[in-house]
Each structure stands twice: as structure tokens, then as C-alpha cells.
C-alpha positions as CSV (number, residue, x, y, z in Angstrom):
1,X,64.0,13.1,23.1
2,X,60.8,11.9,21.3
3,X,59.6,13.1,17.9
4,X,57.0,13.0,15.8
5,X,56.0,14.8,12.5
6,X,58.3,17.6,13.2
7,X,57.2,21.4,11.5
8,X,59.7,23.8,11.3
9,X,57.2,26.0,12.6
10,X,57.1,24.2,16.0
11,X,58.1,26.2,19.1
12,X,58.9,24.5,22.8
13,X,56.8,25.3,25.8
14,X,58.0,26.4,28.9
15,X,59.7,23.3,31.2
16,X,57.3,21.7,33.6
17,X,58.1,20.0,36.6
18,X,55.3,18.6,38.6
19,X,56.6,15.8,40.8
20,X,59.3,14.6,42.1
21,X,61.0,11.2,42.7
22,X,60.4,11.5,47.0
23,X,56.8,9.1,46.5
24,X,56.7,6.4,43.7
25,X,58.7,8.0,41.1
26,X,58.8,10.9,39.4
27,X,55.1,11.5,37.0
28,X,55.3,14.2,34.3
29,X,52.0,12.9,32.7
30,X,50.4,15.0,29.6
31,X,47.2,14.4,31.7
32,X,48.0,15.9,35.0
33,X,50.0,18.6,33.4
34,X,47.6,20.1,30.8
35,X,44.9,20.0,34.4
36,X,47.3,21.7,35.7
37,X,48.4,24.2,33.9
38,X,45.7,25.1,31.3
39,X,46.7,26.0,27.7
40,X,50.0,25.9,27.8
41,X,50.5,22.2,26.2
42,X,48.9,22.2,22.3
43,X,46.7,19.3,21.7
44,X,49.1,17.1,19.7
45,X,52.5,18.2,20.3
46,X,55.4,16.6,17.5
47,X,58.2,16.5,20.4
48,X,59.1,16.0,23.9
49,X,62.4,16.7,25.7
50,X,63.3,15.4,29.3
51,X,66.2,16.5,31.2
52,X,67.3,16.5,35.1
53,X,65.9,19.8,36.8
54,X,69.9,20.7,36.6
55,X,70.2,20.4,32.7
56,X,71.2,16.5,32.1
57,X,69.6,15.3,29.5
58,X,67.7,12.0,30.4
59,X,68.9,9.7,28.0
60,X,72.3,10.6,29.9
61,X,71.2,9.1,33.8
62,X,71.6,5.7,33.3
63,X,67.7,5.8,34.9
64,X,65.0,3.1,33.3
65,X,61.9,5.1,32.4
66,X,58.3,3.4,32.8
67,X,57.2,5.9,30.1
68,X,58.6,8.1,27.6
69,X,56.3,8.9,24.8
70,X,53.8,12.2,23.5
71,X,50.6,10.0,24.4
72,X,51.4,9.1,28.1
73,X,54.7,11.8,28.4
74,X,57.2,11.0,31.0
75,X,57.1,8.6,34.0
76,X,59.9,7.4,35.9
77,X,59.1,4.6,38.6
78,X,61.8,4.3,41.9
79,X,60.9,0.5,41.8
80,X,62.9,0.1,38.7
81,X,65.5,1.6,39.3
82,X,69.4,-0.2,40.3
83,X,69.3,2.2,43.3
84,X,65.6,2.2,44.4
85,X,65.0,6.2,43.2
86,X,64.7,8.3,40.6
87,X,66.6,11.8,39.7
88,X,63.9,15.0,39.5
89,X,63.2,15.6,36.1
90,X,61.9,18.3,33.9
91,X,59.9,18.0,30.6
92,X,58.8,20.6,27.5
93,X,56.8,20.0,24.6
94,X,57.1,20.9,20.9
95,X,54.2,22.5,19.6
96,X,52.9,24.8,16.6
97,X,53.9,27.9,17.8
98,X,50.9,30.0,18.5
99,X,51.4,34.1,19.4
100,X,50.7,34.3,22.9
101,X,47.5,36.4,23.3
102,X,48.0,38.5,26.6
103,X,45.5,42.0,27.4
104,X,46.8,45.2,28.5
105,X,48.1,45.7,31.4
106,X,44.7,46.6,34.1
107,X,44.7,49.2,37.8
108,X,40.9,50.0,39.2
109,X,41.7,50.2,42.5
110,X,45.1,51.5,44.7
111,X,45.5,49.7,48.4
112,X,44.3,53.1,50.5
113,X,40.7,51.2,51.4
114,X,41.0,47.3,52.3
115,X,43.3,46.6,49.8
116,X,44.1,46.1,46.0
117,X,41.6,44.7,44.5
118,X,41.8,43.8,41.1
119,X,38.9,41.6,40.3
120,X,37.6,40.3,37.1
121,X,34.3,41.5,38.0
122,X,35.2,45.0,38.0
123,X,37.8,45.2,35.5
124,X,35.2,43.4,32.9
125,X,32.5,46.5,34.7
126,X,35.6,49.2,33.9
127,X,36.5,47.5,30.7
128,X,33.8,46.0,29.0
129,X,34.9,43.2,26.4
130,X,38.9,43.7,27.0
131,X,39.2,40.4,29.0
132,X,37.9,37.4,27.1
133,X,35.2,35.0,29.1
134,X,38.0,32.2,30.4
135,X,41.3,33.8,30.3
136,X,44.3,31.1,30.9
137,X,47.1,33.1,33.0
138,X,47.4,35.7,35.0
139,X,50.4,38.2,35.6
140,X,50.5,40.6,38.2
141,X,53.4,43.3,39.3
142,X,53.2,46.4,41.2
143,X,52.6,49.7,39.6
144,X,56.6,49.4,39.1
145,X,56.9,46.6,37.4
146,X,57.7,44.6,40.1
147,X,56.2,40.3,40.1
148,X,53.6,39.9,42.8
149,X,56.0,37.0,43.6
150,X,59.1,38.9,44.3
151,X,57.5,41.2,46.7
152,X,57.2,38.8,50.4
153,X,53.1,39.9,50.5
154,X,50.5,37.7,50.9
155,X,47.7,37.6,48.4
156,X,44.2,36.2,49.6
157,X,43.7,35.6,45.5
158,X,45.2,35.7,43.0
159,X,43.9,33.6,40.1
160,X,41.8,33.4,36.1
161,X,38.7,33.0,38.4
162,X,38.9,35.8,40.3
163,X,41.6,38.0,39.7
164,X,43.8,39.7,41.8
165,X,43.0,40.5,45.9
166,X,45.3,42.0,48.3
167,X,44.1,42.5,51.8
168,X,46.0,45.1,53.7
169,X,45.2,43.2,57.4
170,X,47.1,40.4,56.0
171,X,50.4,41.6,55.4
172,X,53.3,42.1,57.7
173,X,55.2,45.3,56.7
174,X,53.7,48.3,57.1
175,X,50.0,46.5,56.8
176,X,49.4,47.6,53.7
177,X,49.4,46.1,50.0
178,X,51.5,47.7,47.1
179,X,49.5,48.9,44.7
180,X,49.1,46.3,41.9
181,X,48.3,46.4,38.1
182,X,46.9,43.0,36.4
183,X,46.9,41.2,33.1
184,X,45.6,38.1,31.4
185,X,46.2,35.6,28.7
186,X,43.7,34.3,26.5
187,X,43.0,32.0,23.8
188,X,44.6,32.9,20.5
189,X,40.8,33.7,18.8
190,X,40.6,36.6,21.1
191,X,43.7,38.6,20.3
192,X,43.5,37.2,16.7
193,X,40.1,36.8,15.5
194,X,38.9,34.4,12.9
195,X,37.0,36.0,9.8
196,X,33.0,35.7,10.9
197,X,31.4,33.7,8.0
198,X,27.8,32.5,7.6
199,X,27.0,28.7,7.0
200,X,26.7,27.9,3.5
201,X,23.6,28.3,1.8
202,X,22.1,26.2,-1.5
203,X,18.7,27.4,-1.8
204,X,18.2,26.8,-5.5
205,X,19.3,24.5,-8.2
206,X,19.7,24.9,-12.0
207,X,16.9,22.4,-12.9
208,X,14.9,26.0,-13.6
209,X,16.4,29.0,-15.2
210,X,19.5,28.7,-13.8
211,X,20.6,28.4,-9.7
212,X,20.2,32.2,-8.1
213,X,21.8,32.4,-4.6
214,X,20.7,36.0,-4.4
215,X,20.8,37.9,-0.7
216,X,16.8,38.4,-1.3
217,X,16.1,35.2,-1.4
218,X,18.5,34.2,1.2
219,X,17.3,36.2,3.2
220,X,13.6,35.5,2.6
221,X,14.1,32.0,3.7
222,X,17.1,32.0,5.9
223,X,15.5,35.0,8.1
224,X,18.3,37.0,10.6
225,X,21.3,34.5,9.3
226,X,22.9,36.9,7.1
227,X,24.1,40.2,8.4
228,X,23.1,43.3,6.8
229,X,26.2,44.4,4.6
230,X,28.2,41.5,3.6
231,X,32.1,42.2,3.5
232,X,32.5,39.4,1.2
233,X,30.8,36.3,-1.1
234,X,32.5,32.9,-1.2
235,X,30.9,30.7,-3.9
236,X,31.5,26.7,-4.5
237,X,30.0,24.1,-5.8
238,X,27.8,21.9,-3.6
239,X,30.6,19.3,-4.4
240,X,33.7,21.7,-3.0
241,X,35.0,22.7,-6.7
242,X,35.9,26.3,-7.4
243,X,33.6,28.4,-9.7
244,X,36.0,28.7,-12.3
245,X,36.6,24.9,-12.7
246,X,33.0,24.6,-13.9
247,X,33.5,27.0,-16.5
248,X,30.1,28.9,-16.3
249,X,29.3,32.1,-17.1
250,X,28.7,33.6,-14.0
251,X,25.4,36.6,-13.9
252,X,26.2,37.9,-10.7
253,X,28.7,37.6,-7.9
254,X,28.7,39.8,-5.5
255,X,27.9,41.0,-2.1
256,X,25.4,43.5,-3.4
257,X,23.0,41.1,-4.9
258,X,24.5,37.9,-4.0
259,X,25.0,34.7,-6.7
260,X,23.5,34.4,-10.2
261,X,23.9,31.7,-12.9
262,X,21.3,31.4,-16.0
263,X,21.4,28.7,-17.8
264,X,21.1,30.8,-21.4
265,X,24.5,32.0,-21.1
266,X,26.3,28.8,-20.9
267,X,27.3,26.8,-23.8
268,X,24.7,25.0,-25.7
269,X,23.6,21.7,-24.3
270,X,25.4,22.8,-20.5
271,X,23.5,23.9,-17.5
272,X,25.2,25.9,-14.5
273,X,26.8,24.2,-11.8
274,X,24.8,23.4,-8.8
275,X,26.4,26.0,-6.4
276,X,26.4,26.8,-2.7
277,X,27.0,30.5,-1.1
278,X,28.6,31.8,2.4
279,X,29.0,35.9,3.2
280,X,31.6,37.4,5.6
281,X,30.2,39.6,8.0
282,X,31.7,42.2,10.6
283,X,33.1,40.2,13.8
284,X,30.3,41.9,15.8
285,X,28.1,39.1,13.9
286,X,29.5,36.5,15.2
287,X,30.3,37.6,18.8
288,X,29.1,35.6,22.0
289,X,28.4,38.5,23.6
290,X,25.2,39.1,22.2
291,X,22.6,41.1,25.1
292,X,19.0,41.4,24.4
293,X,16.5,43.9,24.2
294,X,12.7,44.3,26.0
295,X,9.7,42.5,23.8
296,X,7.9,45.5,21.7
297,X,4.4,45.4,20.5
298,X,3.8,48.8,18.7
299,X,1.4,47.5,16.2
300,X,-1.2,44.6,15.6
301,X,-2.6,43.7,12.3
302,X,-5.8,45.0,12.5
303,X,-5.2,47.5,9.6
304,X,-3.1,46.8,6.6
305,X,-0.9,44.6,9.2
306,X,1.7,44.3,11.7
307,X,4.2,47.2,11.5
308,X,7.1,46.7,14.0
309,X,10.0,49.5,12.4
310,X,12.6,50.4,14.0
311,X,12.3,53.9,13.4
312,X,8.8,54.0,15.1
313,X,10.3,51.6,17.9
314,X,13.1,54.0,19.0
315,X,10.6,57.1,18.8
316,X,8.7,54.9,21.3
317,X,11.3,53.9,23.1
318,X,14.0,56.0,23.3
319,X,17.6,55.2,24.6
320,X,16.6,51.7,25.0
321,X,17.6,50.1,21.5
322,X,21.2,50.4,20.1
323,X,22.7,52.2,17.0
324,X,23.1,48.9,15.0
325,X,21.4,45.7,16.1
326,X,22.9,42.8,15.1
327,X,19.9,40.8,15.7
328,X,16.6,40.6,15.7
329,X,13.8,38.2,16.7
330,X,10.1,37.9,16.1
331,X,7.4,35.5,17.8
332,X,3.6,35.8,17.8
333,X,2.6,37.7,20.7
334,X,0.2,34.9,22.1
335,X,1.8,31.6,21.6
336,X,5.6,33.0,21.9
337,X,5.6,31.1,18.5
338,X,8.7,32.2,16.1
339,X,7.2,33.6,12.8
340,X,9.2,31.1,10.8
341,X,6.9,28.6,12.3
342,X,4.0,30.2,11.8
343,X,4.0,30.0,7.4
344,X,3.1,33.3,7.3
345,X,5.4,35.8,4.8
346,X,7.2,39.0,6.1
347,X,7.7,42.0,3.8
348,X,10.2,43.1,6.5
349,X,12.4,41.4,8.7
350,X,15.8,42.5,9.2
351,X,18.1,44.1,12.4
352,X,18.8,47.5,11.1
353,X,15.0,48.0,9.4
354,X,12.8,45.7,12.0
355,X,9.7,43.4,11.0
356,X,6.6,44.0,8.9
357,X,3.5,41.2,8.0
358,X,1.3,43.2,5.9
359,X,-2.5,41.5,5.3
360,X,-2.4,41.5,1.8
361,X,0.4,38.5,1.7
362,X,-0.8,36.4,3.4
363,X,-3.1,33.1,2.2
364,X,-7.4,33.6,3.2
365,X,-6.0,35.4,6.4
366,X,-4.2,38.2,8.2
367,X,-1.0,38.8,10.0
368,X,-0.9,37.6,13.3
369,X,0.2,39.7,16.1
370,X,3.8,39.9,16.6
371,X,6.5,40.9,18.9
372,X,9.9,42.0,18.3
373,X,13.2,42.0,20.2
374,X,16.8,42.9,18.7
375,X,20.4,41.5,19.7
376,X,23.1,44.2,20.4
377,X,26.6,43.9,21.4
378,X,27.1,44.1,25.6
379,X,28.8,46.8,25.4
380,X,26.4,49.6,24.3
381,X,25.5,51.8,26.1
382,X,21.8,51.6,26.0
383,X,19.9,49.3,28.8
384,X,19.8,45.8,27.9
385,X,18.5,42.5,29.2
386,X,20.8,40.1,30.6
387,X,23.3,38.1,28.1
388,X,21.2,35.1,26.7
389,X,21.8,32.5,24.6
390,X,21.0,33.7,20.4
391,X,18.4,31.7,18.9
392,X,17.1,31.7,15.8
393,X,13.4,33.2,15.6
């Protein structure tokens, strides 16, 4: 058995058994077993255990081992051994144990057509963000809780890339497939989300009045970072210390009106920390599956400006933006430039309100002509473009 660091918290993965001795020797390689069965071994596990495939521990065979260790894991070569072959052996890993992360248990279709099919195209169409994008495992049983394996049919897939298809022309009893329900396991994150926090943000220092981190300003200069109600404020100083260490008197500090420190109130001769800011937002902030609306162009700036709100938007356009965009982005109608490229100052720009350049703000000029789209979650209800990739206007 070979340790290393062990946590108390550590938990041993299944056995695995990969080779066996009838070629060179018997190879339980990390490598070839993590390629081969896909999430099951942790990235740096503190133990490994290697026994006979009948329970004899390894150290107990009297066999010579080429390799034994948690970088390479377990090889055993025939050539050196006194009888010219190894025994078959088994390994397992100790690893920080990690809840397993399986969905619920999926039927679309019964076998009365061609067969079952329980594809992870249509179970993500029936079941829209219940699977997560690269699931690790599959399980599937019959309607009765019986393993796919244990019933003698023939599956033409059954798989994390596809799902789960059973033909009825290809079985031999009755030429017809049980009727099969499906599950899948996926990475921790997806059962047990992590909180969805912004990057940190140090727009100020206190070489002025003091160093405001306020939401307006953020949100002036960090355009569509920060979600519209923040569920929580984590302030530091740009050096990692906690707010309290400095002791400052602290203005403001909340997710209202974001960070405030003045220089006045602190003790004569001191000046506030220099301090950074990061909001919590709902997980819907920070989800990959972010789908698109059309381009609008409602307005151009030919009056007092350019006047893309959402409320005149959805009049426009009804059914065709969601409840609560998460998103939004704005580019010059002409060059597809993004506005914050373009030096010009918004008096609007946020999902849930939309954009606004009004004439008077800007420098010897007007607005340009904008366009707006808004990011919503896939699974609204509302027509959407295709998933794309979120980029910053």
C-alpha cells in the first residue's frame, strides 16, 4: 500500500482492473485508467492499494513489481518474475471524497416504435438544463429497476455521448427492447454549485477624498460585469488584508450602494486603505448557458439621442426578449464597434433597463447609432439565437 499526505476525509474509489498478466505483465497505469474511465480517479490521490483480483494483498505474492507508486500507479512486468508471469491484480485510489453528483432518473420514449431511445439529444429537448454539458457515467435499468447489463439485450448505444439506444430488430427474445429509464453523473459543480462572484474591482484609490468602490461607478466603467441586484459585497485590501485589520472607518458597505471610505473620518494624519471590491450574484450570472437575442435598432440619435429601453423593445417586439436578461450588449450599428470602444458616455446601460446615449453627454458630438442585443438563460421560453460564446460589449 502507498501513502501520501493522508486526510481523514479521504474516500477509496471503486477497484479497477484493466489488464491482465496474459501479454507483458499486468499495467494498472494512472494514465490509461483515468482515459479510461473518466472522473473517477481525483487528480492527486494520497493512497493506493493493490491486491490480487481474489483479495490478496500484493505485498503478500512474493511477485517483483516494475512500478508501485501514485505518479506511475501499478505495473507488474512477467519478465521479472521467478516464474515468467504475473498474478491479475486490482488497484483503488484514496482520494478527497467528493458527493457523487448523479441527475434523476430520465424515460422519453417506451420500445412500441423502433426501440428505446433515450438520447441526450432529446432528454436535454425534454429537460432543458437537467443534464450538465459532459456528463461522466451513465446508468441505465428498465422501468423495474432492473441494470441494462443483467437483462441478455443488445444495446446499439449506450454511452455519455449519446445516451441510451435500443433497437428492437436487434434483439433475440420476443424482438423487442424493455422499456428503459436513464441517468447521468456529472461533475460535482453541477449538483453543487459554486457561489457566482464577480472579479475584483479597484477603480479608485484614496490619494483623493477617500477610495469609493460604489456600484455606480462600477458600473459606469466596468459596463454589464456586475449583475443587477448583488446578493453580497466582499471587500479587501488590494494587498489581501481584511477591512477590519486596517482599522478605517468604513462610509458605506453594502450591496445597495457598494464601498465607501473618506478620508475625514479616519484618525488624524491616516488615510483609508487602498481597497478592492467583488459582488455575488444569482448563479444565473454566471451560467454557460447563456443564448442570445436578435440585434434591435428602435432609435438613432437624431433627436436628444439613442434610446434603446427595454420597455419600448418588448412593445416592439413582443415574446421575443425574456423576463430578466442577464446580459446585454451594445455595438455601433455601422462598424459593429462595442460602445466601450467608442469613448462615448451612456446614461443607460444595464440588462434589466437596456441602453441610452443621450446628445447632451457627449464631447463637440452626438451619440452614434447603436444596436442592442440581451443574454438570457437557454431555457426560456422566448425565441432565441443559438448559444454563443458571452463577450463583453
Amino acid at each position: 500500500m502507498v501513502w501520501s499526505g493522508v486526510d481523514s476525509t479521504d474516500c477509496w474509489t471503486p477497484w479497477f482492473d484493466r489488464d491482465d498478466p496474459s501479454g507483458k505483465g499486468d499495467y494498472e497505469t494512472i494514465y490509461h485508467l483515468r482515459k479510461e474511465n473518466p472522473g473517477k480517479i481525483c487528480d492527486k490521490p494520497h493512497g493506493m492499494q493493490v491486491q490480487t483480483i481474489s483479495g490478496l494483498p500484493a505485498s503478500s505474492t512474493g511477485n517483483s513489481f516494475y512500478k508501485n507508486d501514485l505518479t506511475t500507479g501499478f505495473i507488474c512486468r512477467n519478465r521479472d518474475q521467478k516464474n515468467g508471469r504475473c498474478l491479475d491484480y486490482k488497484v483503488r485510489f484514496w482520494c478527497p471524497c467528493v458527493p457523487e453528483c448523479w441527475t434523476q432518473w430520465f424515460d422519453v420514449d417506451d420500445p412500441t416504435g423502433t426501440g428505446d431511445w433515450e438520447t441526450l439529444t432529446f432528454l436535454r429537448l425534454h429537460y432543458p438544463g437537467k443534464i450538465c454539458k459532459r456528463p461522466l457515467e451513465i446508468e441505465a435499468q428498465t422501468t423495474a429497476g432492473v441494470p441494462a447489463a443483467a437483462t441478455g439485450q443488445n444495446f446499439y448505444r449506450i454511452d455519455t455521448d449519446v445516451g441510451l439506444i435500443c433497437r428492437n430488430h436487434e434483439q433475440k427474445i420476443h424482438r423487442q427492447c424493455f422499456d428503459y429509464r436513464v441517468r447521468f453523473r456529472c461533475p460535482y459543480e453541477f449538483c453543487y454549485p459554486q457561489p457566482c462572484w464577480t472579479r475584483w474591482f479597484d477603480r479608485d484609490d484614496p490619494s483623493g477624498s477617500g477610495d469609493w468602490e460604489t456600484l455606480f461607478a462600477l458600473r459606469a466603467e466596468f459596463p454589464g460585469q456586475i449583475c443587477n441586484s448583488p446578493l453580497e459585497i466582499q471587500v479587501l485590501t488590494t494587498s489581501g488584508n481584511s477591512v477590519a485589520s486596517t482599522g478605517n472607518v468604513i462610509t458605506a458597505s453594502n450591496t445597495a450602494v457598494g464601498f465607501i471610505c473618506e478620508n475625514k473620518n479616519q484618525k488624524k494624519g491616516k488615510k483609508c486603505a487602498d481597497f478592492k471590491v467583488r459582488f455575488r450574484c444569482p448563479d444565473a450570472f454566471c451560467s454557460d448557458d447563456i443564448c442570445w437575442t436578435s440585434w434591435y435598432d428602435r432609435d438613432d440619435p437624431s433627436g436628444t439621442g439613442d434610446w434603446e429601453l427595454l420597455t419600448d423593445l418588448r412593445k416592439e417586439n413582443p415574446n421575443q426578449i425574456c423576463d430578466t436578461p442577464l446580459y446585454i450588449d451594445v455595438r455601433t450599428v455601422d462598424t459593429n464597434q462595442p460602445i466601450t470602444q467608442t469613448g462615448q458616455q451612456h446614461h443607460i446601460y444595464s440588462p434589466t433597463e437596456g441602453f441610452a446615449c443621450r446628445n447632451d453627454a457627449q464631447k463637440g458630438c452626438r451619440c452614434q447609432d447603436y444596436k442592442v442585443r440581451f443574454g438570457c438563460p437557454c431555457n426560456c421560453t422566448v425565441h432565441l439565437e443559438d448559444p454563443l460564446q458571452i463577450y463583453g460589449p
